[in-house]
C-alpha positions as a LaTeX table, in Angstrom:
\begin{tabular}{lrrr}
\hline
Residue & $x$ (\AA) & $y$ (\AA) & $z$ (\AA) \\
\hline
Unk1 & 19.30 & 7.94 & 69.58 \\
Unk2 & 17.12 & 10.96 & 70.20 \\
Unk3 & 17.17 & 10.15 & 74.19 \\
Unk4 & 20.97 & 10.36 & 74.12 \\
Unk5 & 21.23 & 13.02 & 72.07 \\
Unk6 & 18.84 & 14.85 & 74.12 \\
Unk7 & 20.58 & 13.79 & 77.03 \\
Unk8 & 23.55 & 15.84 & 75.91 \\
Unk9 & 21.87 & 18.85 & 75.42 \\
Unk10 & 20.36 & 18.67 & 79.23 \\
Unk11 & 23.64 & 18.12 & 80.29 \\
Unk12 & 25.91 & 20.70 & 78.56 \\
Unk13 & 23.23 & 23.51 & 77.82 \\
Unk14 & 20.71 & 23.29 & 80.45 \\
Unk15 & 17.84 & 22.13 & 77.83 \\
Unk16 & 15.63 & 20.38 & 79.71 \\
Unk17 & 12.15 & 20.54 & 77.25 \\
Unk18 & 13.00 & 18.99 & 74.48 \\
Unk19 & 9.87 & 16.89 & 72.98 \\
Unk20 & 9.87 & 14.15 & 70.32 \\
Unk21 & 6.81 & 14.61 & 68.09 \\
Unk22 & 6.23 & 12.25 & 64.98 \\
Unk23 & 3.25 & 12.37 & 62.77 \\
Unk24 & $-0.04$ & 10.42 & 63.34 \\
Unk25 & $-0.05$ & 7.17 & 62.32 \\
Unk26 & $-1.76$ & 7.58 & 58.39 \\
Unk27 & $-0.59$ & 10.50 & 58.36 \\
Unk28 & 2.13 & 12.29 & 55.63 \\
Unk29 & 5.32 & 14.04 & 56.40 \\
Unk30 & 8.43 & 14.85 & 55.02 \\
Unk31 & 10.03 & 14.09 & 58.43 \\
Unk32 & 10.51 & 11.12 & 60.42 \\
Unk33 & 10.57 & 12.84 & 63.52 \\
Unk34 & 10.63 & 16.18 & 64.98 \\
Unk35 & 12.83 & 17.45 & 68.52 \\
Unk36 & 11.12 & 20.42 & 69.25 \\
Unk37 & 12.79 & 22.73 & 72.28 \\
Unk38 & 12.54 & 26.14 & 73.53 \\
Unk39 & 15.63 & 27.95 & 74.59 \\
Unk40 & 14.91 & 30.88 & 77.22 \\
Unk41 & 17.97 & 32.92 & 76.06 \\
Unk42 & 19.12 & 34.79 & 73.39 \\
Unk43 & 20.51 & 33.22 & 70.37 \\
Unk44 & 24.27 & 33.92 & 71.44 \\
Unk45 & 24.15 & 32.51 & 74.79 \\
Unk46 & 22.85 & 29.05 & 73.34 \\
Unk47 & 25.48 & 29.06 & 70.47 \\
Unk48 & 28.08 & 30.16 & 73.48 \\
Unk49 & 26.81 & 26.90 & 75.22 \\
Unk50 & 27.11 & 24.16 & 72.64 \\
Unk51 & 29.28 & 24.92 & 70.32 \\
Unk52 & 33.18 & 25.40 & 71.68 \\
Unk53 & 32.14 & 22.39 & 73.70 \\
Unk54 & 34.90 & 19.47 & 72.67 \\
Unk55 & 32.15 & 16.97 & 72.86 \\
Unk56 & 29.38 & 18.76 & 70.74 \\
Unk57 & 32.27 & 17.31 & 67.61 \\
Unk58 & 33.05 & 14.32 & 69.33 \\
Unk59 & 29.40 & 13.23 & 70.56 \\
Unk60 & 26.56 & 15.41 & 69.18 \\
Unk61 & 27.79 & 15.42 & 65.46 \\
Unk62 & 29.82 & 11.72 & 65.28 \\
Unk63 & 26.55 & 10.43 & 66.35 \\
Unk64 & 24.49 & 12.24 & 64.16 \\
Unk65 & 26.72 & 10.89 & 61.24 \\
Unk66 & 27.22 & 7.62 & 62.51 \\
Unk67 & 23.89 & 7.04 & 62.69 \\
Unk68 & 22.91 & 8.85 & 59.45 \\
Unk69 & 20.58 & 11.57 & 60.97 \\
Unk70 & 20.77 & 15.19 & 60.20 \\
Unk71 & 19.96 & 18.10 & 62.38 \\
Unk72 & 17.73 & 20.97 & 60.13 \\
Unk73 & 17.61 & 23.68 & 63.29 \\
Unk74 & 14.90 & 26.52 & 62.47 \\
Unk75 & 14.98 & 29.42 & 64.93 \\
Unk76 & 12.87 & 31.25 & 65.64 \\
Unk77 & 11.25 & 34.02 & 67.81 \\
Unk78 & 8.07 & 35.33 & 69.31 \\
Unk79 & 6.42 & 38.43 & 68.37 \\
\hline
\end{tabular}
């Protein structure tokens, strides 16, 4: 699901380093898995880019639900 997903995002946003990272095997987490991405904009342009997109509803989320993920985004900046 992930590669699709991330698919979309290279496609429609111009994401293109998105990473899967899961925790070592033995090791604890409260999370399966982990997409972590950089955007080299500002917050607006990236919100500008995915969301009045028709298929960020009809793709991005129906798969999310359909396949009982959920996305938890934290933002975040450099200092």
């Amino acid at each position: 699901m992930w590669e699709y997903l991330a698919g979309w995002y290279e496609a429609e946003t111009g994401l293109d380093n998105s990473t899967l990272l899961e925790p070592l095997e033995g090791e604890q987490s409260d999370y399966v898995l982990i997409n972590h991405a950089r955007w080299d904009g500002n917050l607006l342009l990236f919100m500008a880019r995915q969301l009045p997109k028709k298929s960020f509803r009809s793709y991005m989320l129906a798969n999310l639900k359909a396949h009982h993920l959920a996305a938890m985004p934290v933002l975040y900046r450099l200092a």
